[in-house]
Each structure stands twice: as C-alpha cells, then as structure tokens.
DOZAZA-974449 format. One record per residue: residue in one letter; residue number from 0; x, y, z of N, C-alpha, C in turn. Coordinates in nm, 3 decimals. Last residue first. Example, Ala and Ser with C-alpha at 12.3 -4.5 7.8 and 13.67 -1.06 7.14 Angstrom:
! DOZAZA-974449
R, res, n, nu, nv, nw, cau, cav, caw, cu, cv, cw
R, s, 1, 1.285, -0.225, 0.708, 1.367, -0.106, 0.714, 1.290, 0.003, 0.787
R, a, 0, 1.319, -0.569, 0.780, 1.230, -0.450, 0.780, 1.320, -0.330, 0.780
END
This chain:
! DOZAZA-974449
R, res, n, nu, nv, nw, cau, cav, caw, cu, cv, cw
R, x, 99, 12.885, 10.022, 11.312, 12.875, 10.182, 11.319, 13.019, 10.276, 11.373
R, x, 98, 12.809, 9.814, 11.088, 12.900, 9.892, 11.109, 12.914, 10.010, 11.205
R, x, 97, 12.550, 9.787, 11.154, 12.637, 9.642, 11.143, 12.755, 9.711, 11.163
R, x, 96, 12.410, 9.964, 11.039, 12.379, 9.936, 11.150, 12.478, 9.834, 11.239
R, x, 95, 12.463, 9.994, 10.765, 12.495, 10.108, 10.887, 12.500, 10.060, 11.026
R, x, 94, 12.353, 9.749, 10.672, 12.551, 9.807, 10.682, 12.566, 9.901, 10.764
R, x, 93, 12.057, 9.830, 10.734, 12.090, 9.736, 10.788, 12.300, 9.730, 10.788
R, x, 92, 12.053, 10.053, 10.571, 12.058, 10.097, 10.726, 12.138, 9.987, 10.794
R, x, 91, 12.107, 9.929, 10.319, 12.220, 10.047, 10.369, 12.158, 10.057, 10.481
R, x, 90, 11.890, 9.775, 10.320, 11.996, 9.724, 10.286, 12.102, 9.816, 10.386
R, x, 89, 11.650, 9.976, 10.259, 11.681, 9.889, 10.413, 11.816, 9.847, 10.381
R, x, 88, 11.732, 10.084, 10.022, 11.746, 10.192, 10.158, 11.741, 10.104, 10.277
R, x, 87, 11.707, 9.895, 9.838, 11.832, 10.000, 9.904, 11.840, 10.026, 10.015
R, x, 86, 11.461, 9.827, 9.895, 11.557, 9.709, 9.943, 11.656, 9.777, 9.925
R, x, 85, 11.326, 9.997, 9.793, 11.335, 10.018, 9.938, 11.426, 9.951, 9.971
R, x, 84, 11.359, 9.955, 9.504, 11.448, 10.081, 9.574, 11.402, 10.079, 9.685
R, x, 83, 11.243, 9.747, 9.498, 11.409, 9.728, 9.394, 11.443, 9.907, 9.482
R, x, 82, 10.976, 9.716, 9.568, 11.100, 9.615, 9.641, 11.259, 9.635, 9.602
R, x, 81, 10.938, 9.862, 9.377, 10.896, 9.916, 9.537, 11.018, 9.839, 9.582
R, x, 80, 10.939, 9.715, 9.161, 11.037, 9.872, 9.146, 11.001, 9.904, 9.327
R, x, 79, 10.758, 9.436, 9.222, 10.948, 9.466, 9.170, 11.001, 9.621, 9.205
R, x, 78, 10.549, 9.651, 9.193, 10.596, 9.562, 9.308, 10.725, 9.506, 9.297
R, x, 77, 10.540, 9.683, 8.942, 10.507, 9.780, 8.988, 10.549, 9.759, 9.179
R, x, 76, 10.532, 9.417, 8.789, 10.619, 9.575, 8.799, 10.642, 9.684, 8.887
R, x, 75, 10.283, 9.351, 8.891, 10.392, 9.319, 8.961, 10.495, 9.377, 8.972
R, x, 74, 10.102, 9.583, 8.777, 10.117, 9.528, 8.981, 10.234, 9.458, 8.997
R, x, 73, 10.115, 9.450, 8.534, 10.185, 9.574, 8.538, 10.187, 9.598, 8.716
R, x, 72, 10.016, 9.177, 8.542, 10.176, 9.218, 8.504, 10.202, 9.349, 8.561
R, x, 71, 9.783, 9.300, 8.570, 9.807, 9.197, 8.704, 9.978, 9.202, 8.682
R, x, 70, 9.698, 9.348, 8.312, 9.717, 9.458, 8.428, 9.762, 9.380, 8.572
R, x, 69, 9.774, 9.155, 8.143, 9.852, 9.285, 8.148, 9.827, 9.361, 8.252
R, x, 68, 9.654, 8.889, 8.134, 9.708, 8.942, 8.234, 9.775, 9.063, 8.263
R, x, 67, 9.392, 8.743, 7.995, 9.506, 8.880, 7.970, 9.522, 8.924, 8.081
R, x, 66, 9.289, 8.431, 7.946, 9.300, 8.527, 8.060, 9.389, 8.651, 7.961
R, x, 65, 9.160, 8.195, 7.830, 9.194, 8.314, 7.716, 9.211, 8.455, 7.814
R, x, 64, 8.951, 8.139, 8.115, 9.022, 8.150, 7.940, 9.008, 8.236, 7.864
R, x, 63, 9.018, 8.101, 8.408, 8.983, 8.189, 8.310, 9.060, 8.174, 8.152
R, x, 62, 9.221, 7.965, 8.558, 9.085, 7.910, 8.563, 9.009, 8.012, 8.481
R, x, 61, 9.532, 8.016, 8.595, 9.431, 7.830, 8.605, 9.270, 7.874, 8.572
R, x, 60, 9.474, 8.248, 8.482, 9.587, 8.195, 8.417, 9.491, 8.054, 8.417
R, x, 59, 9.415, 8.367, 8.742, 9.389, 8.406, 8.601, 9.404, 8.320, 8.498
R, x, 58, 9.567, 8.261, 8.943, 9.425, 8.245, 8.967, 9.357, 8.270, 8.790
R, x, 57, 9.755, 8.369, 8.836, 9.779, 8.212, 8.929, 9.663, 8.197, 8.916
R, x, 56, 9.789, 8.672, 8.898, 9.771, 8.616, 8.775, 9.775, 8.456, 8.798
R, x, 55, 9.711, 8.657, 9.176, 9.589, 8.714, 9.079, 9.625, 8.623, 8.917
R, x, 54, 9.949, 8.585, 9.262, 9.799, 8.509, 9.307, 9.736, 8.554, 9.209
R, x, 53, 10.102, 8.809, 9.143, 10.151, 8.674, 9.125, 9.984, 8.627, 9.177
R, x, 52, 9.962, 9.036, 9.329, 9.990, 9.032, 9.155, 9.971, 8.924, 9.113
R, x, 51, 9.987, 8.954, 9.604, 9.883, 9.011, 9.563, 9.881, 8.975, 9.372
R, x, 50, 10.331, 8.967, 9.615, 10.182, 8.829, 9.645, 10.107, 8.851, 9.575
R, x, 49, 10.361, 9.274, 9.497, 10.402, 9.095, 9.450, 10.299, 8.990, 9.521
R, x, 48, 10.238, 9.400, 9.713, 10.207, 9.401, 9.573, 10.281, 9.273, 9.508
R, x, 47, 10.393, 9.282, 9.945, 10.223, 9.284, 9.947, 10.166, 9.260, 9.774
R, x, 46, 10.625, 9.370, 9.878, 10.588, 9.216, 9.882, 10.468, 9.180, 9.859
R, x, 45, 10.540, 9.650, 9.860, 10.636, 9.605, 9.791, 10.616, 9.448, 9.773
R, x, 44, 10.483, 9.678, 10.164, 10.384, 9.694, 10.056, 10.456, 9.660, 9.904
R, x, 43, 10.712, 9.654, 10.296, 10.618, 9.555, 10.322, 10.525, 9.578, 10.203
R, x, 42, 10.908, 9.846, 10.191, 10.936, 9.717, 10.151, 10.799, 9.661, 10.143
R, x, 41, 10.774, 10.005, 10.295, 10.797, 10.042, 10.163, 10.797, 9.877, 10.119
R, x, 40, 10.802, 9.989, 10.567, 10.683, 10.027, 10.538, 10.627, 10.013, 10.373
R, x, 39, 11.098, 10.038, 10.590, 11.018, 9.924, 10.623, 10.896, 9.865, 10.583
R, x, 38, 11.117, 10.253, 10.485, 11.216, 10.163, 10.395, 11.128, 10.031, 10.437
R, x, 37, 10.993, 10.415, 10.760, 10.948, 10.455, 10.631, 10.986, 10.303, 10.523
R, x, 36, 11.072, 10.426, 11.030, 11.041, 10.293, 10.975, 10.927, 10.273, 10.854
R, x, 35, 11.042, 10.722, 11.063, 11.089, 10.632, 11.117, 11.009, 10.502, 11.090
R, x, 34, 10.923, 10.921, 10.857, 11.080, 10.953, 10.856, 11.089, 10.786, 10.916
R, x, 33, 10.656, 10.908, 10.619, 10.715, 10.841, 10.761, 10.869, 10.804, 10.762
R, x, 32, 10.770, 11.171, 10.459, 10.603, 11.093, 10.492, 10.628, 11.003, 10.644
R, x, 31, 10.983, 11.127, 10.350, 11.001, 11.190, 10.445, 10.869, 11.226, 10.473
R, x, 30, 10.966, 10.995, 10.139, 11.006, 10.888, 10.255, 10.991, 11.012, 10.331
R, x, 29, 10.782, 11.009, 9.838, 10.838, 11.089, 9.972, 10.875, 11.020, 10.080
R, x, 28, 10.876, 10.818, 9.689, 10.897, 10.941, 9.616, 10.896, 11.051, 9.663
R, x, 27, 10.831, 10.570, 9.798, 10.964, 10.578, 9.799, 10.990, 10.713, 9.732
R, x, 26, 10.547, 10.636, 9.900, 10.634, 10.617, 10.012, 10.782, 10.653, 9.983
R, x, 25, 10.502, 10.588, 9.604, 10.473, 10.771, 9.685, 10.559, 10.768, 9.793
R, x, 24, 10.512, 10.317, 9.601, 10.561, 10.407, 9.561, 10.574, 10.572, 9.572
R, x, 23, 10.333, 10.215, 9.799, 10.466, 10.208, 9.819, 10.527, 10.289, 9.729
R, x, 22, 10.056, 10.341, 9.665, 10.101, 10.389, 9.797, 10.303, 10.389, 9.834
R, x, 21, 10.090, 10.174, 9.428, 10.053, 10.293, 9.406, 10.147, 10.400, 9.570
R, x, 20, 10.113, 9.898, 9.574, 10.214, 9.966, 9.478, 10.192, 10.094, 9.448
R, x, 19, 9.831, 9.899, 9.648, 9.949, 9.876, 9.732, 10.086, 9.906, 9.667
R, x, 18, 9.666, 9.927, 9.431, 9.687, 10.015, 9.538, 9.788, 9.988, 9.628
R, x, 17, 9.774, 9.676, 9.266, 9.819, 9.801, 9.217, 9.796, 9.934, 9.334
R, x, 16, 9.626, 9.465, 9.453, 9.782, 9.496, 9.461, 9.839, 9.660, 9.402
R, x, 15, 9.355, 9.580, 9.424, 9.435, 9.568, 9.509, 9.626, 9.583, 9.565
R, x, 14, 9.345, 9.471, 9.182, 9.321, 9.602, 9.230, 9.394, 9.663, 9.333
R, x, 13, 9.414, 9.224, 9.173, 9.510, 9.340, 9.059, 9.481, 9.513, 9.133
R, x, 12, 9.223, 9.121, 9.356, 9.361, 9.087, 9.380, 9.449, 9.191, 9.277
R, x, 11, 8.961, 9.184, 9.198, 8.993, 9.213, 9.340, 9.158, 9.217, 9.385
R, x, 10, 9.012, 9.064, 8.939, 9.007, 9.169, 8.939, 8.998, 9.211, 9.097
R, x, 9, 9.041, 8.801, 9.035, 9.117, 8.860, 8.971, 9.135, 8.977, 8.996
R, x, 8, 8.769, 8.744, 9.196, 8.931, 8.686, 9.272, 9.021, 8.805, 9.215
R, x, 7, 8.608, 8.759, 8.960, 8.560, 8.875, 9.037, 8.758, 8.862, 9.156
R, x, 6, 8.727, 8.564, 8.800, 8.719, 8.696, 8.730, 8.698, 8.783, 8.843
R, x, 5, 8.614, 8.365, 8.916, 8.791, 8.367, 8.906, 8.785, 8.524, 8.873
R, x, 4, 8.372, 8.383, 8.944, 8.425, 8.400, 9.065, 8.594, 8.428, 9.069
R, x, 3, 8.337, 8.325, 8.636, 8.283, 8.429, 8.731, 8.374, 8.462, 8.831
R, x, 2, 8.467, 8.052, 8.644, 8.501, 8.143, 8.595, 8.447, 8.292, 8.625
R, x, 1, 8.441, 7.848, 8.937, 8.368, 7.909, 8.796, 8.467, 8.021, 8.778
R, x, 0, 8.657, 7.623, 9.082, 8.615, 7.761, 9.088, 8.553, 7.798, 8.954
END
C-alpha cells in the first residue's frame, strides 16, 4: 500500500470511528433517545469505534512514517468509555433478566 492511500485509509477510519463514538456517547448521555434497545445500540457503536480506531492505527503504524497516532488514540478512548458504561447497563439487564 503507498503511503498516500495509507494516509487517505487513516484518516477515513479515525474519522469515522470518532463519529461513531461521538454518537455512542450522546446515546450514553441520553439513553432516553432510544428507550428500547438503547445499551444495545451503545455497545454496538462502542465496538464499531474500537475496530474502526485499532485498524486505523494498524494501518498507520505498518505503512506511514513517522505516523502520529493521537487522534486514532483518542477514537479509541473514546470507544473504551462507550463500551465501559453501556457494558453496565447491558450487564445489569442481562442479571435482571436471569433473575427476575
């Protein structure tokens, strides 16, 4: 892969992911946006932003030199904290559910 094309991969995949973290996070700041299978919705974009991040910086990293990954880091962060408070809220339905 040229370096061009890694750069255009990159910056498509950070963008990307950070909109998908942008959204999951509003999701977890209003869940009462989509009351039914909101935690679900949260999670999935949560993973989304992790794939998305991780590939970008994978792609950054093998084939761009002298890559700076800070904004592909900050998508993943940003995809960790989606996945770190929906995985509450599915967690506890899923005990609710097990228990009732």
């Amino acid at each position: 892969m040229s370096a061009e094309t890694a750069r255009r991969d990159v910056r498509i995949l950070t963008w990307i992911g950070i909109a998908t973290g942008v959204a999951g996070g509003l999701l977890v700041a209003f869940p009462q946006v989509l009351p039914f299978g909101g935690p679900w919705v949260q999670l999935a974009l949560g993973i989304a932003t992790l794939v998305l991040a991780f590939r970008a910086r994978k792609i950054g990293i093998a084939d761009i030199e002298g890559f700076d990954g800070r904004l592909s880091l900050f998508a993943a962060l940003l995809g960790f904290l989606v996945v770190f408070f929906a995985g509450q809220v599915v967690f506890d339905m899923l005990i609710r559910a097990a228990n009732p």
